[in-house]
N, C-alpha and C positions, 0 to 999 in steps of 0.2 A: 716865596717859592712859587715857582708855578709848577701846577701838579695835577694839571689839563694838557689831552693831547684829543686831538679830532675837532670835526665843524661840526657835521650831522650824527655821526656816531660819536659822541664825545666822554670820553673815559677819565675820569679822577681817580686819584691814588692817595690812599692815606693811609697811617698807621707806622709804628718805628721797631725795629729788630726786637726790641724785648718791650716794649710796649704791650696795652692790652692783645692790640690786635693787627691784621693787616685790612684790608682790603680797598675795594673799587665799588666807584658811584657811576654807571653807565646809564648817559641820558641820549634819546635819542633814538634807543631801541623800538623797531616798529613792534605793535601789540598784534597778538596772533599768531606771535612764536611759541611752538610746545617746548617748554624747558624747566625740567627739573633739577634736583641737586647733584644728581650721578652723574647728568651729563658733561657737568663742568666737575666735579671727583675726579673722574676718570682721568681727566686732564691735568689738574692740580697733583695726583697720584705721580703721574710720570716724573716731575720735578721735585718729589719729594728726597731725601739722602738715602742711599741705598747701603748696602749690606758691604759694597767692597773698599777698596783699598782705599778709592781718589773720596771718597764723600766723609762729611764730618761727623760724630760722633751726636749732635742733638738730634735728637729723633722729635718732631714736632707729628704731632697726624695730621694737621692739618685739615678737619672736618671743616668741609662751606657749608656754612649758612645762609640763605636768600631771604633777606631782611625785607626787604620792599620791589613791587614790582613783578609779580606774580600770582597769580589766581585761579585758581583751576588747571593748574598743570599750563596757563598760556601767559604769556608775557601781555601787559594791561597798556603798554603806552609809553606809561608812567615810567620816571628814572628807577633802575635797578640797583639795590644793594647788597652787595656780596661782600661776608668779610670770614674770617677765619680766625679762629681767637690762639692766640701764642701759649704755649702752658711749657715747657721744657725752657726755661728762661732760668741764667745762673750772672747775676749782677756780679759778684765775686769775681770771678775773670779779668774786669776790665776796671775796679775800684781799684786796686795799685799804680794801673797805668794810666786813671782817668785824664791828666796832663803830663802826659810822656807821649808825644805824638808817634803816631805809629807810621813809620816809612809806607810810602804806597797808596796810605788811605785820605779820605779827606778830612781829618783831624783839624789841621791847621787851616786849613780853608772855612771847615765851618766854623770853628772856633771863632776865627775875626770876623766871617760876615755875621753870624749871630751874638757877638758879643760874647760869647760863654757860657751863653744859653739851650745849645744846642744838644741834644738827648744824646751823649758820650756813650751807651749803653749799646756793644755789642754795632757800635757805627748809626745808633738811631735811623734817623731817613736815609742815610746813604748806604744803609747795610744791603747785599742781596737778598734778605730778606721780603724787602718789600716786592720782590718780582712774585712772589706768592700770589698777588695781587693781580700782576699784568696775565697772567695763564687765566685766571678766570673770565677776566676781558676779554680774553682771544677763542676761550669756549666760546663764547655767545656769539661771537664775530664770526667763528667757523660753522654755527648752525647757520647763520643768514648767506655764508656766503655758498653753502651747501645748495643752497636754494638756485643758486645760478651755477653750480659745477665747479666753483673753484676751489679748487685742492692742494695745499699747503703742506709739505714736509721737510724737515730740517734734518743735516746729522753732520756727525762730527768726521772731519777731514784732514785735521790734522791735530796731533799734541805731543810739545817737545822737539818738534824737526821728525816725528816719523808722519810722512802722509799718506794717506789712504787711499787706493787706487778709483779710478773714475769711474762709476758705474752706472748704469740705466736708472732711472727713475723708480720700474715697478722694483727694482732691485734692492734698490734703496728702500723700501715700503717694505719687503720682504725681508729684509737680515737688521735692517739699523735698530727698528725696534725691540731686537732679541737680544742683542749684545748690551753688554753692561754697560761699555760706554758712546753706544750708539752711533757704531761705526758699521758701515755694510763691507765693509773687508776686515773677514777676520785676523787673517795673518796681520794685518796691521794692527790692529787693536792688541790681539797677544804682547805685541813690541810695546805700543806704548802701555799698556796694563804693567809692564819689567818695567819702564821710565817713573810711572807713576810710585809702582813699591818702593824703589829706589830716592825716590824724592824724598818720602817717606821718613824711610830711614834717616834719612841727613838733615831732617829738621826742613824740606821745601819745600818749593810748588811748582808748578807747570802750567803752563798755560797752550794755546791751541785755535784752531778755524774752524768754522762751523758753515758750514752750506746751507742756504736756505731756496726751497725752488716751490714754485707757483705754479701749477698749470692752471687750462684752460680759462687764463684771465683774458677776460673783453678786451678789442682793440676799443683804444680811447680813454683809458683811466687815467687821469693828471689834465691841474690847471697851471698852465705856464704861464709867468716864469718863475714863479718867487714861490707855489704850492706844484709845484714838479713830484711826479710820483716818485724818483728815484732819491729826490729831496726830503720829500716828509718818510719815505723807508727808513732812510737813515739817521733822522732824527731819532725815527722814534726807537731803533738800533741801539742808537746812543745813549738814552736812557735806560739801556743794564748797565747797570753796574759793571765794570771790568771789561766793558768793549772798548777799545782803543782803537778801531780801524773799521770802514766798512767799503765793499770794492763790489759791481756789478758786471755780469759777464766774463769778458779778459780781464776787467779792472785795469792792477798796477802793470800786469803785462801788457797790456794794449801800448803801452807807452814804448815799449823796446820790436813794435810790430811796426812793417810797413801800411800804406792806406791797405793797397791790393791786398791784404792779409786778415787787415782787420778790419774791412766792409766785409757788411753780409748780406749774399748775392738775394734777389729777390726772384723766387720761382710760384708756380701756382700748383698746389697741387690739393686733391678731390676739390676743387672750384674755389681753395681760397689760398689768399694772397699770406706766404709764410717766408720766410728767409733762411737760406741753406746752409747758412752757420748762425752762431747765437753771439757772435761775440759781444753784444750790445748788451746781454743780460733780459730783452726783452722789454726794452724802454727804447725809444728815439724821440730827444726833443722834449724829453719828462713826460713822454705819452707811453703809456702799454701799446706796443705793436701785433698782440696776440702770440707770440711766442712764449716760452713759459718765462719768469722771473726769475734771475738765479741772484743771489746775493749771499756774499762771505761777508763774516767779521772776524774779525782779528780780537782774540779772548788771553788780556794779561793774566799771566801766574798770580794766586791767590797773594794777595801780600801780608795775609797773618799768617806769617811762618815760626817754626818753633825755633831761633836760633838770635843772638843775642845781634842788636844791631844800633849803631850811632843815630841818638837823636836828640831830642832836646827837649828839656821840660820846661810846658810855656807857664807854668807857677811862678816858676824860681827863677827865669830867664837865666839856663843853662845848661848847658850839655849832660847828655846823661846817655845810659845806655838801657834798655829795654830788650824783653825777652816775654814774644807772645803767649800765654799760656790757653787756656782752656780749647774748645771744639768747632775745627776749622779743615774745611776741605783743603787735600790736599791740588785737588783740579777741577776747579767748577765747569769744565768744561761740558762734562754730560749733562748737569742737570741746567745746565744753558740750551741746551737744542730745544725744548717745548718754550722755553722763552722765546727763544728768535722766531720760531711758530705763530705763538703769539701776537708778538708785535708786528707781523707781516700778516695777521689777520686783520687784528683792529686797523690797520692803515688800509689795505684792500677793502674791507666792510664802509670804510667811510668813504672814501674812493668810488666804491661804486653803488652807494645810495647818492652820492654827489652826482653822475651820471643819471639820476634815476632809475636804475638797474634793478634797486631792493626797492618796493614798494611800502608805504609806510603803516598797511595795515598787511598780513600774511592773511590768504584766506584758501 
């Protein structure tokens, strides 16, 4: 497995869904950062399962600890360790189905590449679970990139085909993180919150897009061509769990646009050089153009659903049928937004200490 992402900022992921624990090994951290446990809480909090309809039934707390890499309230240098230990863990669930692959998930992929060795338990390493992990990563990343103005927020824009109207920036900062499922149009959210119960009921899931945007990032973050910033975004995209798509700017729409439509015009305004539509996402050439960052993923419906479905048990080598039981969002989609957060931290934080931007001692 590789289970490193970053050059200078470089963040390891370990631990399995019902395993002892999750967490991340962040090396690279400059020393002279003020960072306590709240500050990455705080953040961890957001992505914990809430009270409504779409989230699942285990209530984990989720308390970080910071093992290594701090002393006196400042970051030392030294690699950081943060992990958060699992306790609402029910093995039960998932010993009936231990080889009845489960439609969706990667059962059968880990199963052959690890021989059968692989932690079955509530999806082991491929569970979302471990994104517990990557938010703590993206605290630290959001305090350093604090330090330069960059500003990062995610919300949800669509689930199930209802989408949510386009809104301002500060607006989004103002209503997404009040609503339940961190949409800043509430009429929209109402609708899908009905999609959601309704899944519910019927034994499914839903799935949905999430917006993620950047301001005030530096012109000049990415090394072309093969460490392109819109390239390693969505790598590191890709390692949630359940993203299946990620699109920049117009994205898949750019494709049904004329050029004249989908260039954006370059003007100057209070003395710097910006572009009078964004449809680029705020990349050209895998470089930040100073525009903000906008980037969607595309968020498949949970696939542990409660409702009986063809599959095959690789014991017996034969067909069977399977019926998910125990505690399972019905729409990961909200407690996806501080992930996509996240991972558009850590990728900007290493981005722009690559730059030189973050200096390697804070003073």
């Amino acid at each position: 497995m590789q289970n490193s992402i970053g050059r200078l900022f470089t963040v390891t992921s370990f631990g399995e869904s019902h395993g002892k624990c999750v967490g991340v090994v962040v090396d690279g951290c400059p020393a002279g950062l003020p960072l306590a446990g709240a500050d990455i809480q705080k953040e961890v909090d957001r992505r914990r399962a809430g009270e409504g309809t779409a989230s699942t039934d285990r209530r984990e707390k989720d308390r970080v600890e910071i093992l290594a890499g701090v002393s006196g309230g400042f970051t030392t240098g030294a690699p950081l360790c943060l992990l958060i230990t699992n306790e609402d863990i029910n093995d039960a669930d998932y010993e009936s189905i231990r080889f009845k692959l489960r439609p969706g998930h990667a059962d059968y992929t880990a199963y052959v590449k690890y021989g059968g060795f692989n932690d079955w338990r509530g999806g082991g390493r491929f569970s979302g679970r471990i994104t517990a992990a990557f938010v703590m990563a993206g605290a630290v990343a959001g305090k350093l990139l604090d330090l330069i103005g960059v500003e990062i927020i995610a919300h949800t824009v669509e689930i199930g085909g209802i989408a949510a109207k386009a809104v301002e920036f500060d607006e989004i900062k103002k209503k997404a993180g009040a609503d339940p499922l961190r949409c800043a149009d509430p009429a929209a959210s109402k609708k899908m919150a009905g999609l959601i119960a309704g899944a519910k009921s019927e034994g499914d899931s839903l799935g949905g897009v999430i917006e993620g945007i950047a301001i005030n990032v530096p012109v000049g973050l990415g090394e072309p061509v093969f460490d392109n910033l819109d390239g390693d975004l969505a790598k590191a995209l890709l390692a949630i769990p359940a993203v299946k798509g990620v699109e920049f700017g117009a994205g898949f729409s750019a494709a049904r646009k004329k050029g004249s439509e989908n260039n954006d015009p370059f003007v100057i305004r209070d003395g710097r050089i910006v572009t009078a539509t964004n449809n680029a996402g705020g990349i050209l050439g895998g470089i930040s153009n100073g525009m903000p960052v906008v980037v969607r993923v595309a968020v498949k419906p949970a696939s542990s659903i409660a409702r009986e479905q063809e599959t095959v048990d690789v014991q017996k080598m034969e067909s069977a049928v399977t019926k998910i039981e125990g505690r399972h969002d019905v729409c990961i989609v909200p407690r996806a937004v501080p992930v996509v957060e996240a991972m558009m931290a850590v990728t900007l934080c290493d981005f722009a200490m690559r730059a030189g931007l973050i200096p390697r001692v804070i003073k």
